[in-house]
C-alpha positions as CSV (number, residue, x, y, z in Angstrom):
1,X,31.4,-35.3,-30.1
2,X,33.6,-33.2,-27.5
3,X,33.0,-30.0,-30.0
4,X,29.2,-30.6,-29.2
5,X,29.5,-31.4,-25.3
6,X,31.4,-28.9,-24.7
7,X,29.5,-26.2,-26.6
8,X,26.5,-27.7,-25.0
9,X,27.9,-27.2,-21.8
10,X,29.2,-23.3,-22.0
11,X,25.3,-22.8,-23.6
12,X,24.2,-24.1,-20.2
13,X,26.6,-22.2,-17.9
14,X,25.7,-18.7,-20.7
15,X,22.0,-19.6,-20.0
16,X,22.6,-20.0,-16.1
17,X,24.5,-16.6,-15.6
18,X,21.9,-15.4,-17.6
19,X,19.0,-16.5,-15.2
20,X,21.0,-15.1,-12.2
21,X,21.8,-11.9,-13.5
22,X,18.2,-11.7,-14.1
23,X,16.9,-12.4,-10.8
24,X,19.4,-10.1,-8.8
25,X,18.3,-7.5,-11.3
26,X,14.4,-8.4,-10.4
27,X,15.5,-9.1,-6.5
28,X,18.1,-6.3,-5.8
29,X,17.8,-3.5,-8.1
30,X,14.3,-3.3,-9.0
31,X,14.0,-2.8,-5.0
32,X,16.7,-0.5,-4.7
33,X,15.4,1.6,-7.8
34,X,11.4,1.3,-5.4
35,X,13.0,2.3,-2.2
36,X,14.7,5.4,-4.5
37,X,11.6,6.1,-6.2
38,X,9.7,5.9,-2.6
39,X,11.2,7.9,-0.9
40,X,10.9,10.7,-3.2
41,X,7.6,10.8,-3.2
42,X,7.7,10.9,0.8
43,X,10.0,14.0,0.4
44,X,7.7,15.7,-2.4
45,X,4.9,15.4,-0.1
46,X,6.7,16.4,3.0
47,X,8.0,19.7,1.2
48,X,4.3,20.3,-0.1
49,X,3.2,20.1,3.3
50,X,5.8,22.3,4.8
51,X,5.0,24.8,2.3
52,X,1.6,24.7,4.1
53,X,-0.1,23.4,0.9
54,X,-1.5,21.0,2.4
55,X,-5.9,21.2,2.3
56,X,-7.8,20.1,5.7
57,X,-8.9,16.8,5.6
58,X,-12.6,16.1,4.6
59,X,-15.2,16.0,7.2
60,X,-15.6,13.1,9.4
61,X,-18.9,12.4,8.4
62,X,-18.6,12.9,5.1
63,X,-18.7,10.5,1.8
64,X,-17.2,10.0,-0.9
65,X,-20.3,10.8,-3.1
66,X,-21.0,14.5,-1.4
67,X,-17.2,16.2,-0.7
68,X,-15.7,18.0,-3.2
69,X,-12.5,16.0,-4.9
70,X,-9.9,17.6,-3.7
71,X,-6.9,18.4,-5.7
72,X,-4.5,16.0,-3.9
73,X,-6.1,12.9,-5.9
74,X,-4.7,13.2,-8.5
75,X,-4.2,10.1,-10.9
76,X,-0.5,8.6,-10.3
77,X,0.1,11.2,-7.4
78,X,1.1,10.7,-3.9
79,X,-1.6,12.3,-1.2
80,X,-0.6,10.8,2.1
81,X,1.8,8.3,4.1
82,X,1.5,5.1,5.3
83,X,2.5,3.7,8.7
84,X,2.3,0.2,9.9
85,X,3.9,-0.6,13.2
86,X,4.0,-4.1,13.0
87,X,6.1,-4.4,9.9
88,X,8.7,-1.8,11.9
89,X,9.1,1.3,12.9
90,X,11.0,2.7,10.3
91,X,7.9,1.2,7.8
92,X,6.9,4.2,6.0
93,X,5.3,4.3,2.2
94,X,3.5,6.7,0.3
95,X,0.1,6.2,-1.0
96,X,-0.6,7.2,-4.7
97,X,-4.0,8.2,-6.6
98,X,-4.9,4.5,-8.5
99,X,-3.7,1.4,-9.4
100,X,-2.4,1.6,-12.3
101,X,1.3,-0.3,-13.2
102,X,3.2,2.4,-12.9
103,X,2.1,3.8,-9.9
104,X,2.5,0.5,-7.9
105,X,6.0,1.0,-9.0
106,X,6.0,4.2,-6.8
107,X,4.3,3.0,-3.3
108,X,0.9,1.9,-2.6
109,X,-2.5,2.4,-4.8
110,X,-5.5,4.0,-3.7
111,X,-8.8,2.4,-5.9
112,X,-10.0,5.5,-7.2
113,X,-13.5,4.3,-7.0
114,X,-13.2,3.8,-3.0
115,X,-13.5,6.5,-0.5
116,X,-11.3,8.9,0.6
117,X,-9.3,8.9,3.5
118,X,-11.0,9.7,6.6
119,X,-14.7,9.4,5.4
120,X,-17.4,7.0,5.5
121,X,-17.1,4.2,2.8
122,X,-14.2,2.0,2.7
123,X,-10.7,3.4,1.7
124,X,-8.6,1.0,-0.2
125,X,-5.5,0.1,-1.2
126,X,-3.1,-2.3,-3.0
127,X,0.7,-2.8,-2.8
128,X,3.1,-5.2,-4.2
129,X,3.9,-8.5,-1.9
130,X,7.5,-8.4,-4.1
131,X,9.2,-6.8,-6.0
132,X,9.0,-2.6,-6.6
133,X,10.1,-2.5,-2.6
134,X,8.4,-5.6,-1.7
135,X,5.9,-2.9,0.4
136,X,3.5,-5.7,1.6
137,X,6.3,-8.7,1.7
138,X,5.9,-9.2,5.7
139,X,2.0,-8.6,4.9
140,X,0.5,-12.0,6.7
141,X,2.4,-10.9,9.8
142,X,-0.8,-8.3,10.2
143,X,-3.1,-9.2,13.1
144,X,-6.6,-8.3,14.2
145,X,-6.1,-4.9,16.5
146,X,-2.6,-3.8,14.7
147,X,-2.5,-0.3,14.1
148,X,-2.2,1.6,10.6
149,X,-1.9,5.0,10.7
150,X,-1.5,7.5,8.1
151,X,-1.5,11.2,7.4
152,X,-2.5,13.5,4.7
153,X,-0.1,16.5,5.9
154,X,-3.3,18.3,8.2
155,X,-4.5,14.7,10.3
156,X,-3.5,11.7,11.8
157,X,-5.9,9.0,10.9
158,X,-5.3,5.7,13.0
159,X,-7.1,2.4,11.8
160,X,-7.5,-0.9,13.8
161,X,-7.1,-4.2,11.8
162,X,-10.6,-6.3,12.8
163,X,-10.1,-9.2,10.3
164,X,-7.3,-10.6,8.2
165,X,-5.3,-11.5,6.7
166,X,-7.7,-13.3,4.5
167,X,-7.2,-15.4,1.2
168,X,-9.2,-15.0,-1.7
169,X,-9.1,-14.6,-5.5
170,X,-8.4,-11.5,-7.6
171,X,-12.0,-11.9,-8.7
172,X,-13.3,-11.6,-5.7
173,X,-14.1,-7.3,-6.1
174,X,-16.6,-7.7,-2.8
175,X,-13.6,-7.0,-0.7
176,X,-13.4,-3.0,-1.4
177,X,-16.8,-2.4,-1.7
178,X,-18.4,0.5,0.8
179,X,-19.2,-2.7,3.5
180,X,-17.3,-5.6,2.5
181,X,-19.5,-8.5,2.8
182,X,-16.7,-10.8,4.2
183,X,-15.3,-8.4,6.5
184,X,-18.0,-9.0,9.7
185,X,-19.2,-4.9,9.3
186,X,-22.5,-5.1,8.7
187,X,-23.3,-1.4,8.2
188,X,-22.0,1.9,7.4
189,X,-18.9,3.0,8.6
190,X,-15.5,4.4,7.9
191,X,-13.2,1.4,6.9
192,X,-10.4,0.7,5.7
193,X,-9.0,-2.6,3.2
194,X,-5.3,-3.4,2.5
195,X,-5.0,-6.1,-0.8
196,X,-1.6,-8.0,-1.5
197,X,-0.4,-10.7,-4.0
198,X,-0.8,-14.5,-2.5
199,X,1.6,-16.2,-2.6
200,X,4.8,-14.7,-1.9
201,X,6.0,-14.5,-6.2
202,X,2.7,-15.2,-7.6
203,X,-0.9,-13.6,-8.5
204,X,-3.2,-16.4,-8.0
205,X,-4.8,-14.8,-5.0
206,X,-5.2,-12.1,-2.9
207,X,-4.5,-11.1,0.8
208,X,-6.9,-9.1,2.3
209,X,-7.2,-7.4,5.4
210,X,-9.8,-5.1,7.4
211,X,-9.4,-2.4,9.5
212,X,-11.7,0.4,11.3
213,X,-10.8,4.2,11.9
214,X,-10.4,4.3,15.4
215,X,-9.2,7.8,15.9
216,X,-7.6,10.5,14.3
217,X,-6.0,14.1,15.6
218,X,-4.7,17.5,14.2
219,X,-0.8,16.9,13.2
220,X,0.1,19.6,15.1
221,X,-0.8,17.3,18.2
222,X,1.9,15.1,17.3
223,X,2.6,11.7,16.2
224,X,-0.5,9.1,17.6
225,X,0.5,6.5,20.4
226,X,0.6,4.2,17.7
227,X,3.9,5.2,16.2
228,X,5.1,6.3,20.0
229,X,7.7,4.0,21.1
């Protein structure tokens, strides 16, 4: 009877170290491994631009149905950087072609089906609330008139958050399309949506939040207020 207690007992303790070891590996070193992988692309794309390869940003007024694709969207490849303010000013992430598994493992997602940066149509985006970096863990702490800004190497492209963050259900496709019906825009415009995991560890719904493009300026102007301290 001891025999069995006490093998019972180290299958318990085998089982518990197990779980541990499995969550500092999904906790710490998947994250450590994202904030690697991150910053590389971040460096690819900074030595692309300074190599001047960098292609002028479409047209304002342009859509994503009439300008040429350019060469930067590229499936699984990183075309621009990500600034939020809010979540800190060292927040920095680089935003990949789709949103496939693999290339949330490397930043943030563009939907290839949405517009581009800059145009008219709605440019979206997904990240991971944990895990892979945890890009959009302080996500809910986004607030209407919060600032994100990004760059594609030639512009500066600041967007104001109107709405969010709101819940909804993975389902729920409405929320990238050119005018979100939930979003308060009620006609053509140049928008942008940020998706997220709800909650915190799970995939039951979806944070969503809206934002317009307020502004944007030549790179060789600088960095916007927005990212001035």
């Amino acid at each position: 009877m001891r025999l069995v207690v006490r093998t019972i007992s180290e299958l318990c303790i085998t089982v518990g170290t197990v779980i541990v070891l499995f969550v500092t590996y999904v906790l710490f070193w998947t994250g450590v491994k994202a904030d690697h992988v991150m910053d590389d692309q971040i460096r690819q794309l900074e030595d692309q631009w300074a190599r001047g390869s960098a292609r002028p940003s479409p047209a304002a007024g342009a859509s994503a149905t009439t300008a040429p694709e350019p060469a930067a969207y590229r499936s699984g490849k990183p075309f621009a950087i990500m600034y939020i303010p809010r979540l800190g000013f060292t927040w920095n992430k680089p935003v990949l072609e789709g949103t496939s598994t693999g290339t949330l493992k490397k930043g943030l997602g563009h939907y290839a089906h949405t517009a581009r940066l800059g145009q008219r149509g709605n440019f979206s985006v997904a990240g991971h609330r944990r895990t892979y970096g945890d890009p959009f863990k302080d996500f809910p702490r986004l607030r209407r008139g919060d600032a994100v800004v990004l760059t594609d190497g030639t512009t500066w492209f600041t967007y104001r958050i109107d709405k969010g963050p709101y819940k909804t259900v993975p389902t729920d496709i409405e929320v990238i399309d050119p005018v979100p019906r939930k979003s308060g825009y009620t006609r053509q415009g140049r928008y942008l949506t940020l998706t997220t995991c709800e909650p915190e560890w799970g995939h039951s719904h979806r944070l969503i939040v809206w934002a317009h493009l307020d502004a944007t300026q030549p790179v060789e102007a600088g960095k916007p207020a927005a990212l001035r301290r």
